[in-house]
FIMARSE-265598 format. One record per residue (C-alpha): x, z, y; residue in one letter. Coordinates in Angstrom, 3 decimals. Layout:
+----------+----------+----------+------+
!       c1 !       c3 !       c2 ! type !
+----------+----------+----------+------+
!        X !        Z !        Y !    A !
...
+----------+----------+----------+------+
This chain:
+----------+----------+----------+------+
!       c1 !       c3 !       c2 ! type !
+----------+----------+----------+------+
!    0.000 !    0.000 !    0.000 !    X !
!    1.725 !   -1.066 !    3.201 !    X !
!    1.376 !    1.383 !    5.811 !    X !
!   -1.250 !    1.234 !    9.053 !    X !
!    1.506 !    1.436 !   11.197 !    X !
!    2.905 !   -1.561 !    9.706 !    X !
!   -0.032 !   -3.789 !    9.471 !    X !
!   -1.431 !   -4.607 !   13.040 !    X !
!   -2.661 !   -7.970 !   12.697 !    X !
!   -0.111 !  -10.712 !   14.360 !    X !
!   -2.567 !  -11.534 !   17.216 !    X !
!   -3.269 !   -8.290 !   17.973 !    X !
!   -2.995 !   -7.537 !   21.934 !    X !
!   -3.330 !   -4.582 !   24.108 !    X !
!   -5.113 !   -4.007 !   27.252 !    X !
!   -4.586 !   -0.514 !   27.778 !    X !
!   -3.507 !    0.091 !   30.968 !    X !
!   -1.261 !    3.391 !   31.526 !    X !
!   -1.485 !    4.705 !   34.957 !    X !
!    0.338 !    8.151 !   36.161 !    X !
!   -0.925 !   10.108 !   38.728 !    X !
!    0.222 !   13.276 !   40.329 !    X !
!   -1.711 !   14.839 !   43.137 !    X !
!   -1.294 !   18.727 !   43.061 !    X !
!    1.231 !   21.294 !   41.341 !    X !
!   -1.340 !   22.794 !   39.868 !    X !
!   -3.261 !   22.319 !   36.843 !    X !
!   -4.541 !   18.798 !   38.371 !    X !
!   -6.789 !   17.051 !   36.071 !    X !
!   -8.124 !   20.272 !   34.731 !    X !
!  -12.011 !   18.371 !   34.979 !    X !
!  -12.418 !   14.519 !   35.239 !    X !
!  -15.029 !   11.722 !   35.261 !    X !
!  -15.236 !    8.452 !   36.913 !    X !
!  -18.026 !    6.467 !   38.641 !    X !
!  -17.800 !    2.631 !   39.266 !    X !
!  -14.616 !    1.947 !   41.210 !    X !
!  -13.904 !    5.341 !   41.252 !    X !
!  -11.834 !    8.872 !   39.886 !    X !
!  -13.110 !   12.524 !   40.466 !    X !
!  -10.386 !   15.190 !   39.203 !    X !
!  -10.226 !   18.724 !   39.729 !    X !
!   -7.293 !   21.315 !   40.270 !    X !
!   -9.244 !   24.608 !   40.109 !    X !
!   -6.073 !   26.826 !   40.611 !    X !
!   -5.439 !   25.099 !   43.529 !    X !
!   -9.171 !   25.045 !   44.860 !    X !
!   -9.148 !   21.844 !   45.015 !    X !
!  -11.161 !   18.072 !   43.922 !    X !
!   -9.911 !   14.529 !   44.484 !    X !
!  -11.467 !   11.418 !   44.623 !    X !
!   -9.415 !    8.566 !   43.702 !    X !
!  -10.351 !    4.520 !   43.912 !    X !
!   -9.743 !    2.043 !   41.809 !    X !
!   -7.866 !   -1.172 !   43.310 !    X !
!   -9.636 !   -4.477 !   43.481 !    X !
!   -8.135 !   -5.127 !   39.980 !    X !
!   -9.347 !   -2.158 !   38.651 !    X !
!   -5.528 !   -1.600 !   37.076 !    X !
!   -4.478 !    0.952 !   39.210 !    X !
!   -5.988 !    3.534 !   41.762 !    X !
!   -4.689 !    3.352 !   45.406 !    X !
!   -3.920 !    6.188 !   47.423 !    X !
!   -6.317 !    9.226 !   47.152 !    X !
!  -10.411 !    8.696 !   49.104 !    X !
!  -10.958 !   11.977 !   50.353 !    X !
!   -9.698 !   15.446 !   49.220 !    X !
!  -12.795 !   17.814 !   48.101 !    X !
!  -11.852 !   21.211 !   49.553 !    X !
!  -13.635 !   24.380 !   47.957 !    X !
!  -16.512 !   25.632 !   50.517 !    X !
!  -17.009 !   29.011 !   48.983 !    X !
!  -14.072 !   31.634 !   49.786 !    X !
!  -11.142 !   30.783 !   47.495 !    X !
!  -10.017 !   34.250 !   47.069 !    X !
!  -13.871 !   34.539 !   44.845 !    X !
!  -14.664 !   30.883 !   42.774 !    X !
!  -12.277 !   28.560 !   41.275 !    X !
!  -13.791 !   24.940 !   42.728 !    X !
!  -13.480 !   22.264 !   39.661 !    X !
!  -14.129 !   24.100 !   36.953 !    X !
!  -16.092 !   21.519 !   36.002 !    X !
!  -16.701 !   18.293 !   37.652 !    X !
!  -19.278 !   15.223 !   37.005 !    X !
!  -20.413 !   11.697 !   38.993 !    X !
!  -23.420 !    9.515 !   38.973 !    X !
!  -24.828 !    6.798 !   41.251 !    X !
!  -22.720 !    7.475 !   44.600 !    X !
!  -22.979 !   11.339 !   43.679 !    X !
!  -20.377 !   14.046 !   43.406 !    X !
!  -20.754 !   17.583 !   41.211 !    X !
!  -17.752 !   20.081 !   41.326 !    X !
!  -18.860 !   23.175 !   39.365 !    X !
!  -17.202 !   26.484 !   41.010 !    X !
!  -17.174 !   29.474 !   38.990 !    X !
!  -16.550 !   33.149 !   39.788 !    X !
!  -13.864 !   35.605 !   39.394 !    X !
!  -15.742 !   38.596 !   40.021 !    X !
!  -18.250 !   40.105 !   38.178 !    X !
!  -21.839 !   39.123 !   39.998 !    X !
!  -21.370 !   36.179 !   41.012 !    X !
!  -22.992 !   33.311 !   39.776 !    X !
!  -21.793 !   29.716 !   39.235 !    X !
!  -22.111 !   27.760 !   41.714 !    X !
!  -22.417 !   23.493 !   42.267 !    X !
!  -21.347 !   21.750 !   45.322 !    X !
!  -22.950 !   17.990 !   46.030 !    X !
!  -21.470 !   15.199 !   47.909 !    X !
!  -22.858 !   11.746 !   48.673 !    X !
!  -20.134 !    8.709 !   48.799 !    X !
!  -21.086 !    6.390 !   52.022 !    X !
!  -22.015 !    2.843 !   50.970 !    X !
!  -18.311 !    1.588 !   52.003 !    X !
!  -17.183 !    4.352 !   49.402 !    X !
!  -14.869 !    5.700 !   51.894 !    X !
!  -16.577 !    9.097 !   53.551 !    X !
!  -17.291 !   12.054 !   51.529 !    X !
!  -20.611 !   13.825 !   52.484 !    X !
!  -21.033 !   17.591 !   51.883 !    X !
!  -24.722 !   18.277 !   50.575 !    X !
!  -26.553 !   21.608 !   50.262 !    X !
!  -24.485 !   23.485 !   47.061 !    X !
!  -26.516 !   24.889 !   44.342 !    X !
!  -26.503 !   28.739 !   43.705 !    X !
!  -27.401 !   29.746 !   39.647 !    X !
!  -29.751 !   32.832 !   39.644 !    X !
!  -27.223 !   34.009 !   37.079 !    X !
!  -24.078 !   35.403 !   36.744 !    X !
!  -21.608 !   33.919 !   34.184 !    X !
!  -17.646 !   33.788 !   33.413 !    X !
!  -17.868 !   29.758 !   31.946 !    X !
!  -19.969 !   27.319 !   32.440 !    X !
!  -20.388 !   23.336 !   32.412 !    X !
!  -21.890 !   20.754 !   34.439 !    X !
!  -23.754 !   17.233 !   34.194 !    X !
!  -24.939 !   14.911 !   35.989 !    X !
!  -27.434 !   11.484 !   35.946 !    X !
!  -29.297 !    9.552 !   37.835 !    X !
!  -31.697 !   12.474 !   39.739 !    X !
!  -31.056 !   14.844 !   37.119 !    X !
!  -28.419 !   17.640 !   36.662 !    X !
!  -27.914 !   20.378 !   34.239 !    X !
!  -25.835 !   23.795 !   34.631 !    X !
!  -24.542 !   25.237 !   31.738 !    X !
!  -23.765 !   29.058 !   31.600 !    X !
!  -22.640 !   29.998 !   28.116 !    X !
!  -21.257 !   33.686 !   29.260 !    X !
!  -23.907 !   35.398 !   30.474 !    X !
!  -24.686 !   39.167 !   30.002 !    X !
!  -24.844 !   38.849 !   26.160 !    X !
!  -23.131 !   35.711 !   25.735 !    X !
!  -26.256 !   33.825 !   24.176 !    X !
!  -26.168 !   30.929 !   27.349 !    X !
!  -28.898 !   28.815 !   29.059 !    X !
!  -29.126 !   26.064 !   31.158 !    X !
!  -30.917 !   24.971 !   34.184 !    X !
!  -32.007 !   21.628 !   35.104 !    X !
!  -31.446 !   20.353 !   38.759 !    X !
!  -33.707 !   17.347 !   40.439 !    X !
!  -32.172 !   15.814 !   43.747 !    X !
!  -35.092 !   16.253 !   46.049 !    X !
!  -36.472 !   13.651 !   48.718 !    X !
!  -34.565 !   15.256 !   51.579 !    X !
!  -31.338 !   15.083 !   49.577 !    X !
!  -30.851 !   18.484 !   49.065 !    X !
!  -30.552 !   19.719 !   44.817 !    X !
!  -32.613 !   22.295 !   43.937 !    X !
!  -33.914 !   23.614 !   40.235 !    X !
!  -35.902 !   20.959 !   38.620 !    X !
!  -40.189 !   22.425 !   37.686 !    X !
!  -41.513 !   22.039 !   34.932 !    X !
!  -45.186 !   21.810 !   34.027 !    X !
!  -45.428 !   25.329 !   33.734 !    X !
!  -44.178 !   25.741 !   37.721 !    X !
!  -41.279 !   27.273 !   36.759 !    X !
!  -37.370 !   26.218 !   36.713 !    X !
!  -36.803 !   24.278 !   33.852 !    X !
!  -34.688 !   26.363 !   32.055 !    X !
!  -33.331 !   25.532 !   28.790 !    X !
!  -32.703 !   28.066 !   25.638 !    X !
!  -32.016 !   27.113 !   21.566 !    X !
!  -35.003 !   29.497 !   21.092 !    X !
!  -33.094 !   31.440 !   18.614 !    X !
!  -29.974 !   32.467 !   20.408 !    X !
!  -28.247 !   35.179 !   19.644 !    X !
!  -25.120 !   36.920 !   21.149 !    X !
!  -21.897 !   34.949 !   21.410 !    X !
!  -23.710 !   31.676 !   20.804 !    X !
!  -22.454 !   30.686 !   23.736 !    X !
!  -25.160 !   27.880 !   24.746 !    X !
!  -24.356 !   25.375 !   27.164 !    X !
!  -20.406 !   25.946 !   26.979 !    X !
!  -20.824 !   21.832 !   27.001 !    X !
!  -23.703 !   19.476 !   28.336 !    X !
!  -24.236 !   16.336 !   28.968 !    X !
!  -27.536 !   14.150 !   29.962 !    X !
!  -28.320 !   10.387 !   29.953 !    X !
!  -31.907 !    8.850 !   30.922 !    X !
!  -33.487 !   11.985 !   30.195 !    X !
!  -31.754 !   13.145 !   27.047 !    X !
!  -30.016 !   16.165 !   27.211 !    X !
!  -27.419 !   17.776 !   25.081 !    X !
!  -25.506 !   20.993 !   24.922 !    X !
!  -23.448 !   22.941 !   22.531 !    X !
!  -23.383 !   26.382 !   21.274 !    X !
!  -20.182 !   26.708 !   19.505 !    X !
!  -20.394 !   30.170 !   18.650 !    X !
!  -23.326 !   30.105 !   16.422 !    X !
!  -23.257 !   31.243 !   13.467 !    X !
!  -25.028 !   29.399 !   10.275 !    X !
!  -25.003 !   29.291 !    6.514 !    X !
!  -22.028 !   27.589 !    6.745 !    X !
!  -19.724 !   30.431 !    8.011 !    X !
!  -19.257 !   32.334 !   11.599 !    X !
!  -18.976 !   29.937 !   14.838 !    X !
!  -19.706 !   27.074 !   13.064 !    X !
!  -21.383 !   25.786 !   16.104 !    X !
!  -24.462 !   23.665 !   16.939 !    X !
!  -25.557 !   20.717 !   19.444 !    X !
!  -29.046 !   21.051 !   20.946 !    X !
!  -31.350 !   17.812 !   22.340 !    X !
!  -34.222 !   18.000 !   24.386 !    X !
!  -36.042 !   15.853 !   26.028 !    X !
!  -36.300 !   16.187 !   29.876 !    X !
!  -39.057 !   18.739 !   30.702 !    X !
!  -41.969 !   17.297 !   31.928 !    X !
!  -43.055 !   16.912 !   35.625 !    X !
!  -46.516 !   18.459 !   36.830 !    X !
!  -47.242 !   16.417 !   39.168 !    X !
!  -47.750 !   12.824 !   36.982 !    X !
!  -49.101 !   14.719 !   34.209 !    X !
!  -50.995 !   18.029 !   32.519 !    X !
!  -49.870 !   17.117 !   28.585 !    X !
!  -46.005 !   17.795 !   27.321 !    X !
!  -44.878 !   13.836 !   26.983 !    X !
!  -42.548 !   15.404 !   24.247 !    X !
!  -44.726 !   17.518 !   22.226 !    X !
!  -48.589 !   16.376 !   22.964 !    X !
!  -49.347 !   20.001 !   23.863 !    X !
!  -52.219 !   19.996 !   26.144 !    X !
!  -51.805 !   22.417 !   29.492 !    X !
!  -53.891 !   25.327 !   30.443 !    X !
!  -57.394 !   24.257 !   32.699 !    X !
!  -56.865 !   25.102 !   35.855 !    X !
!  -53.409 !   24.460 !   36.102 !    X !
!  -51.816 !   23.038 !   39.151 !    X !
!  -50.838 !   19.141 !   39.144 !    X !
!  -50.825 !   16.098 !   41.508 !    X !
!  -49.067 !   16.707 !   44.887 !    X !
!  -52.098 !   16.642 !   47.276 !    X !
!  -53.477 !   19.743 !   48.756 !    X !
!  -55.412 !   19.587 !   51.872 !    X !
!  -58.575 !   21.043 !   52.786 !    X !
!  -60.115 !   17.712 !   51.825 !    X !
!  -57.985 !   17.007 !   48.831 !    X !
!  -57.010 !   20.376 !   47.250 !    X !
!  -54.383 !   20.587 !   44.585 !    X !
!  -55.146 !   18.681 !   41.611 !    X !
!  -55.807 !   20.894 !   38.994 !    X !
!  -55.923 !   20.363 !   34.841 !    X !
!  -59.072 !   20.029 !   32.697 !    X !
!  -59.080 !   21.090 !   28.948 !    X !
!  -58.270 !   17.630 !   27.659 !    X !
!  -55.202 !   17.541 !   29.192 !    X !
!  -56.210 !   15.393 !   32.234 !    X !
!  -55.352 !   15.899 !   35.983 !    X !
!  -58.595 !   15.926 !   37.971 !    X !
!  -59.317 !   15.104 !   41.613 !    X !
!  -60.735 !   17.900 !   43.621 !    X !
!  -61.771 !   16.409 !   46.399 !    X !
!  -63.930 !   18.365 !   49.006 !    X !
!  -67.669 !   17.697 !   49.938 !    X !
!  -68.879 !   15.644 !   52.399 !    X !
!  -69.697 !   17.852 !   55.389 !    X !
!  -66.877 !   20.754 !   54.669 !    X !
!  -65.354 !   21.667 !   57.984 !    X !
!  -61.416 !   20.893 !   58.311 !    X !
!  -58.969 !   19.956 !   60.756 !    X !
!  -60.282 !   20.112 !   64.524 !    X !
!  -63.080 !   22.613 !   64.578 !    X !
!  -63.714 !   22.304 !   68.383 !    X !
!  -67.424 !   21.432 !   69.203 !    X !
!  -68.685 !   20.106 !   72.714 !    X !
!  -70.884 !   17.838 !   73.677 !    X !
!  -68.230 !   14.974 !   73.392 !    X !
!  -66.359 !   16.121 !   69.996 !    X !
!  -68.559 !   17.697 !   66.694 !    X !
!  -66.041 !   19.668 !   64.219 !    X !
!  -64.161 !   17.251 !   62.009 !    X !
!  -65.316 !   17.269 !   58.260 !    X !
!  -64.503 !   15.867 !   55.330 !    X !
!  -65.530 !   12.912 !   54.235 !    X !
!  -66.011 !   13.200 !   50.318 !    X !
!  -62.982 !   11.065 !   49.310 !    X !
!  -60.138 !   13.581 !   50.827 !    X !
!  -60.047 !   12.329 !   54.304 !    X !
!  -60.616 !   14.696 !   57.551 !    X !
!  -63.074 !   12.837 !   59.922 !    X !
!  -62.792 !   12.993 !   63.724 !    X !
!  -66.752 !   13.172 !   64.766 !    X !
!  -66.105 !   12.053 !   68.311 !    X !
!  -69.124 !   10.956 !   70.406 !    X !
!  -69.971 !    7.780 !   71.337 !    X !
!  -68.119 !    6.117 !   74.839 !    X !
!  -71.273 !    6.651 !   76.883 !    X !
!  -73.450 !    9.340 !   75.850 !    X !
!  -74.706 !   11.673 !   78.434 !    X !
!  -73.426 !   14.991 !   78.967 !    X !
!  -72.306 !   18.020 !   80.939 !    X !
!  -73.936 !   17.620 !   84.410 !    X !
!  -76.924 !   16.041 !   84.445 !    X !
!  -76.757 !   14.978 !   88.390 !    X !
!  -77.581 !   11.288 !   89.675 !    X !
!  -77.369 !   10.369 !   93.107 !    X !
!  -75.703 !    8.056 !   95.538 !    X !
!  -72.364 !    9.783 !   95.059 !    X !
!  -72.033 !   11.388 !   91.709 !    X !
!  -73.591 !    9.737 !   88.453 !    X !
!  -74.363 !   11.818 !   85.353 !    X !
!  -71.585 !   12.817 !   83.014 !    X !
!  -70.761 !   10.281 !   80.074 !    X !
!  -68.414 !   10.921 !   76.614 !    X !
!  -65.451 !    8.982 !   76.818 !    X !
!  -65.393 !    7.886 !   73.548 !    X !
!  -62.063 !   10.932 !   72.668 !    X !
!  -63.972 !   14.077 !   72.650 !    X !
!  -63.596 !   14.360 !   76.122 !    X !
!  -67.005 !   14.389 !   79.164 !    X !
!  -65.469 !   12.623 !   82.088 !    X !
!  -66.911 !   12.970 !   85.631 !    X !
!  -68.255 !    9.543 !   86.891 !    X !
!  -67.772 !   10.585 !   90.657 !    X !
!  -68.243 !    7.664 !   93.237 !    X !
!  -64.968 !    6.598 !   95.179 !    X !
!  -64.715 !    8.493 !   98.462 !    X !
!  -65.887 !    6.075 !  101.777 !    X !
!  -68.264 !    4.331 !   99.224 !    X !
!  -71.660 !    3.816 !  101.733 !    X !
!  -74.588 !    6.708 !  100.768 !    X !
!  -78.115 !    7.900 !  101.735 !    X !
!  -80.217 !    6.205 !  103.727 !    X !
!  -77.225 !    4.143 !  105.179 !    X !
!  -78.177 !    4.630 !  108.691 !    X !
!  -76.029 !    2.801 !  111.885 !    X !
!  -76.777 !    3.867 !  115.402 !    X !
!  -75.187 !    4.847 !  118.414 !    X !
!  -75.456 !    8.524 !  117.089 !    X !
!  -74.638 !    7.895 !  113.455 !    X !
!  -72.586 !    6.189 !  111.427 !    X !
!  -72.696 !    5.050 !  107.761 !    X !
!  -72.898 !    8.277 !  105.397 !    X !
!  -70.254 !    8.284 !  102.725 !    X !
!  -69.267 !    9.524 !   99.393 !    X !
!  -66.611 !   12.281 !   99.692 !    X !
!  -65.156 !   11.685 !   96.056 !    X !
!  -66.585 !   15.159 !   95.154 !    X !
!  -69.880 !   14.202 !   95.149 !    X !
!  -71.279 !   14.724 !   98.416 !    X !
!  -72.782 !   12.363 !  100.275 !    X !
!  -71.270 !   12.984 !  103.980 !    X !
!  -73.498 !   12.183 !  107.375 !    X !
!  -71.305 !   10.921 !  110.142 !    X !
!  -73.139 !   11.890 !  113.059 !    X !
!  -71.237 !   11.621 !  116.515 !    X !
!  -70.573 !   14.645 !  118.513 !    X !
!  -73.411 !   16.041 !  120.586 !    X !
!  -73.780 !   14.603 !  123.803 !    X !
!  -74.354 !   11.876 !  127.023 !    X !
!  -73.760 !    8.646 !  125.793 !    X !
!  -73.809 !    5.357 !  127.484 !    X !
!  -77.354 !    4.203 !  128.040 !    X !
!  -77.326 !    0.459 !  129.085 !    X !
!  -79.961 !   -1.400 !  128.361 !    X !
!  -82.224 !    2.196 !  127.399 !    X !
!  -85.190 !    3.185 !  128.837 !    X !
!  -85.793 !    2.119 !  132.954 !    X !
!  -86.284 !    3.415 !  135.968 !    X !
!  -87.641 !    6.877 !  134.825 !    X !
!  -84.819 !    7.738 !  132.319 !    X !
!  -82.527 !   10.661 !  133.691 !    X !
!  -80.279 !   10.287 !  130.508 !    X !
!  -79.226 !    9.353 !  127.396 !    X !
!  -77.654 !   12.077 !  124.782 !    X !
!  -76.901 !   12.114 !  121.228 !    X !
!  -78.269 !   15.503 !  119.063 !    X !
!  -77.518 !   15.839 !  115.862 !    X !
!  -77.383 !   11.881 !  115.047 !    X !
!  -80.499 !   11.275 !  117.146 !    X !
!  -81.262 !    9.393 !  120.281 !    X !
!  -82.434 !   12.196 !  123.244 !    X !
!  -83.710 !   10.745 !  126.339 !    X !
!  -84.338 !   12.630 !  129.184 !    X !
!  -87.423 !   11.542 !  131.685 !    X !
!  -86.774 !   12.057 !  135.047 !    X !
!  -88.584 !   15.504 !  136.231 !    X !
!  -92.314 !   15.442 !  135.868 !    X !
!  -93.010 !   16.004 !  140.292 !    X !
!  -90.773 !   13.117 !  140.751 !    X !
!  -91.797 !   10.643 !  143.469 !    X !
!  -89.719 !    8.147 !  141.963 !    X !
!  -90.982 !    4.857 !  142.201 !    X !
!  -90.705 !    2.944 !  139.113 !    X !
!  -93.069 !   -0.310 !  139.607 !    X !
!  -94.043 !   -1.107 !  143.560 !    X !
!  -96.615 !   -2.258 !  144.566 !    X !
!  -97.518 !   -5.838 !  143.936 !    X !
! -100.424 !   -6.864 !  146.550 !    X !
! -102.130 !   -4.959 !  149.260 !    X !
! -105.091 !   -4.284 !  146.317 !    X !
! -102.063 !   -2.882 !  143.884 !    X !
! -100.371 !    0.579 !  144.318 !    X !
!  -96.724 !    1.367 !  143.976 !    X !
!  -96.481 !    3.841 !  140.257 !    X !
!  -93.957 !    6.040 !  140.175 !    X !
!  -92.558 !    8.280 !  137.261 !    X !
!  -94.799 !   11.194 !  135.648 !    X !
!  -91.964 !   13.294 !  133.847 !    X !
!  -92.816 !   12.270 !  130.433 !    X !
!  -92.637 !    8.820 !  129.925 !    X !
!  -89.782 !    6.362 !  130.498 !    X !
!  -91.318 !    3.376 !  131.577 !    X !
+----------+----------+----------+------+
């Protein structure tokens, strides 16, 4: 038998590449993964996380994209532990070296040029641990904590959010999604590894203990835990959800929370038409909003038009009308706008609309005005009293003579102190 080492075919090639890389003096490349066109290795003595880029080629890397300092206080977390990439996302898994505190993740977001390093929100476990592992895919993360108090480990599952920001991932139940191996036992030691692809995720326990012998070990799969809000069944195990349970994402007054029936259905609670919500203001103008029976508020705005408020119509102030936007407007007529009974004379003017609505009489002052052409020989004067026309006769013993005498049969008249002519 010839021996393998001896018996590579003759057209056998290679195309491994070797590359060496040195970037800290210590412990570098303690953690590693790679996303396209890209390296992420960790240094956790040194607190520190690289990102490296691959060359056009993809043969080499060039010189180092950004350096991923630790955030938390050096002195308490080594920062790369563990570290993980997926779709323009960074994970570098911190954990503590004091008792009490817990793991914890820090998130960055590579720019679209690949070039700028983005520090997200970090993640904080709700327990402590001394190791731990970290995952990372698509939306979904998974923290692995295999030392907790009594060594039996969990995991938690991690959703990025629509604002960006990583935060525990709920299950149906409305509660972290935390995962167990539902018979673990002390120094099991679940989640000392995951992993998770399309919704599949794995993690080991390599201290369990089976018929084969002590720490034989075990990997666990699950399916990821189902979201509430597309669904009230378990996609993985058929199990129907409790009635009444919360699903769906609305909840306004007019479209409360979806809730669960019994057959494992999300139903739509939408509020009766009629049911108050949103604006409750009522005037003359704007009725409370309701609901409209298919989970919209309704603004119940009067009519552009409609009387109301003040009632008053005259010359200089018509009756109140809706606007049409809740509001009664005032339909005032413009100021100097002609009013009343419009009268012209040498003691009045034209009344006019103040803007207020009053209708204003423009009498001239009190007094002698100038009389041409008014009354005759018996008129003493002319005056003006409050907008009227006064004329004085002359006194009522007057001899004045205001017609002579025509003929020797015709006497001369003269005034009598009460009329003018």
């Amino acid at each position: 038998m010839v021996p393998c080492n001896d018996a590579a075919p003759e057209n056998a090639t290679s195309t491994v590449v070797s590359i060496e890389i040195e970037y800290t003096e210590f412990g570098f490349g303690h953690s590693v993964a790679m996303g396209t066109g890209y390296l992420v290795a960790s240094a956790p003595e040194a607190n520190e996380t690289v990102v490296l880029r691959l060359n056009a080629e993809q043969t080499d890397f060039i010189e180092p994209m950004k350096s991923l300092l630790a955030p938390e206080n050096p002195l308490d977390y080594r920062f790369g532990v563990d570290v993980s990439t997926d779709e323009g996302h960074i994970g570098v898994l911190s954990m503590s070296l004091t008792d009490g505190l817990a793991p914890v993740v820090s998130f960055y977001s590579l720019s679209i040029d690949g070039t700028l390093i983005q520090n997200l929100q970090p993640y904080y476990a709700s327990f402590d641990a001394s190791a731990a592992s970290f995952a990372m895919n698509g939306e979904y993360a998974v923290v692995g904590t295999a030392n907790g108090s009594d060594d039996t480990g969990l995991a938690t599952v991690l959703h990025l959010g629509a604002d960006g920001e990583w935060d525990e991932y709920y299950d149906v139940t409305n509660q972290p999604a935390v995962l167990n191996s539902g018979d673990s036992a002390d120094g099991d030691l679940f989640g000392n590894a995951v992993s998770i692809q399309n919704g599949v995720i794995v993690l080991s326990a390599p201290g369990l203990d089976s018929v084969r012998g002590l720490n034989t070990g075990r990997l666990y799969v699950f399916d990821l835990p189902s979201d509430p809000a597309t669904s009230c069944c378990d996609l993985n195990t058929g199990l129907i959800y409790s009635e009444g349970m919360s699903c769906g994402s609305a909840d306004t007054t007019c479209d409360p929370m979806d809730t669960c029936d019994a057959a494992g259905s999300c139903v739509f609670n939408l509020a009766n038409a009629g049911v108050l919500c949103g604006d409750t203001t009522s005037n003359d103008c704007n009725s409370a909003d309701t609901c409209d029976g298919m989970g919209q508020c309704l603004e119940n705005l009067v009519a552009q038009g409609v009387f109301c408020g003040d009632s008053t119509d005259n010359d200089c102030n018509g009756a109140d009308t809706c606007d049409g936007m809740g509001q009664c407007r005032d339909n005032l007529v413009t100021e100097d706008t002609p009013c009343g009974d419009f009268q012209n004379t040498e003691c009045a003017d034209l009344s006019t609309c103040d803007g207020s609505g009053i209708c204003i009489v423009n009498w001239q002052p009190d007094g002698p005005i100038d009389a041409s052409g008014i009354g005759g020989a018996c008129l003493e004067a002319v005056i003006c009293q409050a907008g009227d026309i006064v004329v004085v006769p002359v006194s009522a013993d007057s001899s004045t003579v205001c017609r002579k005498a025509s003929s020797d049969c015709d006497v001369a008249e003269t005034c009598d102190g009460v009329n003018i002519d």
